[in-house]
C-alpha positions, 0 to 999 in steps of 0.5 A, spaced: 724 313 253 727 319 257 727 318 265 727 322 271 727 329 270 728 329 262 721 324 263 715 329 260 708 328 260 702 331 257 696 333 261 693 326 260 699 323 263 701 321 255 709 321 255 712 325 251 719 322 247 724 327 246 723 325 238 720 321 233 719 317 227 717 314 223 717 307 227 712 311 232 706 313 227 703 313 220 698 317 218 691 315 217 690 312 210 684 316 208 683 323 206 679 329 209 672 328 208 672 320 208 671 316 214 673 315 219 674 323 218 680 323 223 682 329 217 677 333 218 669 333 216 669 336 209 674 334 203 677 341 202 675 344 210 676 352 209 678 353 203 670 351 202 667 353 208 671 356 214 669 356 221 663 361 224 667 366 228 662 364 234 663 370 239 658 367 246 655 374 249 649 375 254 648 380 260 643 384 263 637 385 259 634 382 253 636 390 250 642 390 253 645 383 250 641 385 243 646 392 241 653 387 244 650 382 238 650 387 233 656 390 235 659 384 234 656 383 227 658 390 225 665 387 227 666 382 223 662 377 227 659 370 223 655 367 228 650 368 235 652 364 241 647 367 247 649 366 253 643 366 259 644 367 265 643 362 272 635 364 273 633 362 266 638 356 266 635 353 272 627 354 270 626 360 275 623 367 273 626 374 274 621 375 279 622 368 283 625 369 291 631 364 288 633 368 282 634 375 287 641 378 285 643 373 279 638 377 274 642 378 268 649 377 271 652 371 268 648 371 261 641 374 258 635 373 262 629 371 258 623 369 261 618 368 255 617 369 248 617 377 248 623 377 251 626 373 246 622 378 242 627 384 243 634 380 244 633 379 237 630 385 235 632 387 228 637 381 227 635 377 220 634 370 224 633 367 216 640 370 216 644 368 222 646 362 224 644 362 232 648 356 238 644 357 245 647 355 251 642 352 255 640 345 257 635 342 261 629 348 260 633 348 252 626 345 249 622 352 252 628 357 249 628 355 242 621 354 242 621 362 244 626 363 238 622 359 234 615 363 236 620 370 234 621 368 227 613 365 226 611 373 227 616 375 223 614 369 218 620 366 218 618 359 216 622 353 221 626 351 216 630 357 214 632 356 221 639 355 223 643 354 230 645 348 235 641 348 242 646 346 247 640 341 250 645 337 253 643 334 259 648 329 262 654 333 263 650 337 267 649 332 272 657 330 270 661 337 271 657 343 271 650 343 275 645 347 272 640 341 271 633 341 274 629 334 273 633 328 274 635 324 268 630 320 265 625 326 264 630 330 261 633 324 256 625 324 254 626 332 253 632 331 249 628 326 244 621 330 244 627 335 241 630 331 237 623 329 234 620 336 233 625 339 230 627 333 225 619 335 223 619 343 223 625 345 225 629 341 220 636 345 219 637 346 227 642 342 230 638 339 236 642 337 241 651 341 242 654 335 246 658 338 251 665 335 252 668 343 255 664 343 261 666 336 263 673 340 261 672 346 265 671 342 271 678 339 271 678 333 267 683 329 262 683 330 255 683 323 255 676 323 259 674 330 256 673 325 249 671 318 253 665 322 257 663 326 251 662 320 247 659 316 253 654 321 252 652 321 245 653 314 245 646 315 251 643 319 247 643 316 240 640 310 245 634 314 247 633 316 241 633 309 237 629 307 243 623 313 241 624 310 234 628 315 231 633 313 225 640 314 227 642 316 219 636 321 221 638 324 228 645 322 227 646 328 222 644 334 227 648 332 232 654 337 234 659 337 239 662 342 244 669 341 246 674 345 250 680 348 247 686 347 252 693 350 252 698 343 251 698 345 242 699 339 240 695 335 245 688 338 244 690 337 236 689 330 236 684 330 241 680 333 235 682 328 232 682 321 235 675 324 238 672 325 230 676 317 229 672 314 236 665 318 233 665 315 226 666 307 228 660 308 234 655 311 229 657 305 225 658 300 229 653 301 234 648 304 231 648 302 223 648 309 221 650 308 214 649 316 211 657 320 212 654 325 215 651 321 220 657 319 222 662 325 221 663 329 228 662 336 226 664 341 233 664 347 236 670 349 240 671 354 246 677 356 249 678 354 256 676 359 260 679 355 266 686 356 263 685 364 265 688 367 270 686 373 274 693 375 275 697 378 269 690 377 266 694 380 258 696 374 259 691 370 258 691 374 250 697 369 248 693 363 252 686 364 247 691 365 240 694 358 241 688 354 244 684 357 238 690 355 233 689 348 236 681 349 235 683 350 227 689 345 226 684 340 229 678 342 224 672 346 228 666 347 225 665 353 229 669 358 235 669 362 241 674 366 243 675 367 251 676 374 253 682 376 257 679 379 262 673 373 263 677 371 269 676 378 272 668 380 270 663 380 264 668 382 257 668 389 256 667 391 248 673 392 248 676 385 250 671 381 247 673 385 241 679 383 241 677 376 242 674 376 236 680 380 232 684 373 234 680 369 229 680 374 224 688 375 225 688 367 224 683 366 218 686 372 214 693 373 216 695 366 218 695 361 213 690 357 217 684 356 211 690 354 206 690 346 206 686 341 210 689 337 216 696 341 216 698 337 222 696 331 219 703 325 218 706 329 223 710 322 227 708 326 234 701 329 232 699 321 230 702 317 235 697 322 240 692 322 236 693 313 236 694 314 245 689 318 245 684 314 241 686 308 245 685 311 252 679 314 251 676 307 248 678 304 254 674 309 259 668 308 254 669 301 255 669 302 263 663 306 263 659 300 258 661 295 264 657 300 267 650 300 264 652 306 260 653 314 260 646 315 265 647 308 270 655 311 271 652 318 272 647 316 277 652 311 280 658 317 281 662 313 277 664 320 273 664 324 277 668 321 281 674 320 275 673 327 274 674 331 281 681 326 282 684 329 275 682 336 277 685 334 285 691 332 282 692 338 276 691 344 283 696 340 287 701 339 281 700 347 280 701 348 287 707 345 288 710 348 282 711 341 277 705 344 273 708 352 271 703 357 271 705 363 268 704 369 273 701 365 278 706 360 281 713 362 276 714 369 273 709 373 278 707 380 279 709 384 284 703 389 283 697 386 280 694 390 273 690 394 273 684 392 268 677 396 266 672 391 267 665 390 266 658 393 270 652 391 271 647 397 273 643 394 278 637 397 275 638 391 270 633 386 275 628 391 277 627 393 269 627 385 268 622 384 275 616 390 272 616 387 265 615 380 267 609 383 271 607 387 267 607 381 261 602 378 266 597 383 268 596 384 260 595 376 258 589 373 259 589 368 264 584 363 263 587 362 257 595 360 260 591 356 265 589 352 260 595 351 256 599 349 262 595 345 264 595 341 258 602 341 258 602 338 265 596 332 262 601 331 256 607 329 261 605 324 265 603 320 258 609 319 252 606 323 247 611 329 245 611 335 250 614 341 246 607 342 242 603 343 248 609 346 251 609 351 244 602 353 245 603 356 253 608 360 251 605 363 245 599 364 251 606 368 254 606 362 260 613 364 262 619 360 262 618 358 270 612 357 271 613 351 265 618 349 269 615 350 276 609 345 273 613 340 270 618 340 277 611 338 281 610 332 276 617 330 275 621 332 282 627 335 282 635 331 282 640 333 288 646 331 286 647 328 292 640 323 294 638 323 287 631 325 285 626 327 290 
């Protein structure tokens, strides 16, 4: 064991021998596709299916996002991801006082099913696979998409994506909740139920572990946290009498791609290995595709430095590489000027080009599991594993993902990794390549990305001129039937599909439902 300044550690805080062997580790016994599919999903991986290039974009308005989306397809693209933007994540119309200057700056605006409407004008939805990253209004989101493709009449179960719809890493790491927590778990579940009925190949729900990442965790707790919450999850939706070999099948994961190569490689894999024993053990899911963790991977846009920003080109190729060395069903590449602005087309195409040069030129699609009996790989992927148990343990002892949330304890654990990871970078133990080592005199000129301000207003006059044309009796009715039909168990998402084909928008929903639910403060709870 190597001491002093010879010792090394990974992020987690796992250290690193100088060498191993193969006393340190064995490799897993099964193969790919077996359980507990630390190898990998699927028997063959790539060769058979290899993973959706799935470039995340959204700006300014609906038509403005809907030419990059075809832009990307042209490009080589194999998925949508659509990002929105900060009004429509938190239930507030374009026109509402609390969404002034954020129209379509982080991601689309969408206030009602005609938007939605022209963010996917001319784009086939039966052929295009679509992941959005929404969550606590995620119900109203695909109900719009699922509405778009009817009029087109595309039927639900051609129909294929992932609604993000995870709620519980928003009151963890990144913010953008509405309600509190037990009104949106019973959102989530009414999901789960309505699509598992009319929307069967949608994956219903994207686990985030990136976000709990981004916010400065561990890898260690990047899988605990993201586990715990899927562990919650199941538990809601065992308690509304769904079947675990049902819903089990539908849910994804979205984790984090992060720098230390290796590290995050066995992240993927012990967190497949964790996953497969929970279903079973604790749910009794008994199908493998209810029990095998499939996940979409982003790199880490916190890794992205302002400074030196083409640098940022060589951290996105090796996260991405450790995203496909450790199995991804799916991926985003960070552009390198994401640190700065929006992407520009140019950077989010060379975004994509980093996929493209790894699926077609690097060998990557050759075999399954290339790093598996790799001494190190499998002594980190067995430290991780344990570690991470450990924490899901913690939070058990706790009452589960939800009590530890509401008690802070999460939270907690995850602003002292990231308090402790900025004090290593600022005193220099932790190397930031042109930040705190190899700086620049002169700062990069970089051409970066603008939105024109007319965007907000043109979204404003659409919104109320949508209103001036609808009939207002008839979104009166449907609104109030929404609001009867939340205070019982019955499941909301049909009432709320019917006021958004009345054109209800999105925050008037969520205005009614945030009178009869309250809202959460991080702080004080609900109130």
């Amino acid at each position: 064991m190597a001491t002093g300044p010879d010792r090394r550690l990974t992020e987690s805080g796992i250290e690193v021998e100088p060498v191993y062997g193969p006393d340190d580790a064995t490799g897993p016994p099964e193969c790919p596709g077996e359980f507990p599919f630390t190898r990998g999903p699927y028997p063959d991986m790539y060769r058979g299916r290899p993973w959706t290039m799935r470039q995340y974009a959204g700006f300014g308005s609906a038509d403005e996002t809907n030419r990059r989306f075809r832009t990307l397809l042209a490009r080589g693209q194999t998925g949508l991801s659509v990002a929105f933007d900060l009004p429509t994540q938190l239930g507030y119309d374009s026109d509402d006082h609390l969404a002034e200057g954020e129209v379509g700056r982080t991601g689309v605006a969408i206030d009602s099913v005609d938007d939605m409407a022209r963010l996917f004008d001319g784009i086939p939805l039966e052929e295009v696979s679509t992941s959005m990253t929404i969550n606590a209004p995620a119900a109203l989101l695909l109900l719009c998409y699922e509405l778009v493709a009817a009029a087109r009449g595309v039927p639900g179960d051609a129909l294929r994506g992932t609604v993000q719809n995870d709620i519980l890493k928003e009151y963890v790491a990144r913010g953008n909740y509405i309600f509190p927590p037990r009104p949106s778990m019973r959102l989530t579940t009414d999901l789960f139920a309505y699509c598992a009925g009319r929307i069967p190949h949608w994956n219903t729900i994207s686990i985030s572990g990136y976000h709990i990442r981004e916010a400065g965790s561990t890898a260690v707790q990047e899988i605990a946290f993201t586990l715990a919450n899927g562990i919650a999850y199941c538990d809601a939706a065992v308690a509304a009498g769904l079947s675990p070999d049902a819903f089990g099948t539908r849910l994804s994961f979205f984790f984090n791609a992060h720098n230390d190569l290796l590290q995050e490689v066995a992240k993927f894999r012990a967190a497949r290995r964790l996953w497969a024993v929970i279903m079973r053990d604790r749910f009794g899911a008994t199908s493998p595709k209810a029990q095998a963790l499939r996940f979409h991977a982003q790199t880490g846009g916190s890794t992205l430095t302002a400074q030196q920003p083409e640098n940022n080109l060589v951290r996105v190729a090796v996260q991405a590489l450790a995203a496909v060395y450790g199995g991804a069903q799916s991926l985003h590449t960070n552009a390198f000027d994401e640190a700065l602005a929006l992407p520009t087309e140019r950077a989010a195409t060379l975004a994509l080009r980093t996929q493209q040069v790894l699926m077609h030129e690097a060998g990557t699609t050759a075999t399954a599991d290339p790093l598996g009996g790799s001494w190190y790989v499998e002594a980190l992927t067995d430290e991780l594993e344990a570690r991470a148990r450990e924490l899901i343990e913690r939070i058990d002892e706790l009452g589960g993902a939800v009590p530890a949330i509401e008690a802070g304890w999460v939270q907690e654990q995850i602003e002292e990794s990231a308090f402790r990871w900025q004090r290593e970078v600022e005193g220099g133990e932790r190397v930031i390549v042109g930040v705190n080592r190899f700086a620049a005199d002169e700062p990069e000129r970089v051409e970066l990305h603008r939105l024109d301000p007319a965007i907000e207003r043109a979204q404003r006059d659409r919104l109320q001129a949508l209103r001036a044309a609808r009939n207002a009796t008839a979104v009166e009715a449907t609104v109030a039937e929404v609001r009867r039909i939340a205070a019982t168990d019955e499941n909301l998402l049909p009432a709320l599909r019917d006021a958004l084909a009345a054109r209800a928008t999105i925050g008037e929903l969520c205005g009614g439902l945030r009178e009869l639910w309250g809202t959460y403060d991080a702080s004080a709870g609900p109130r």
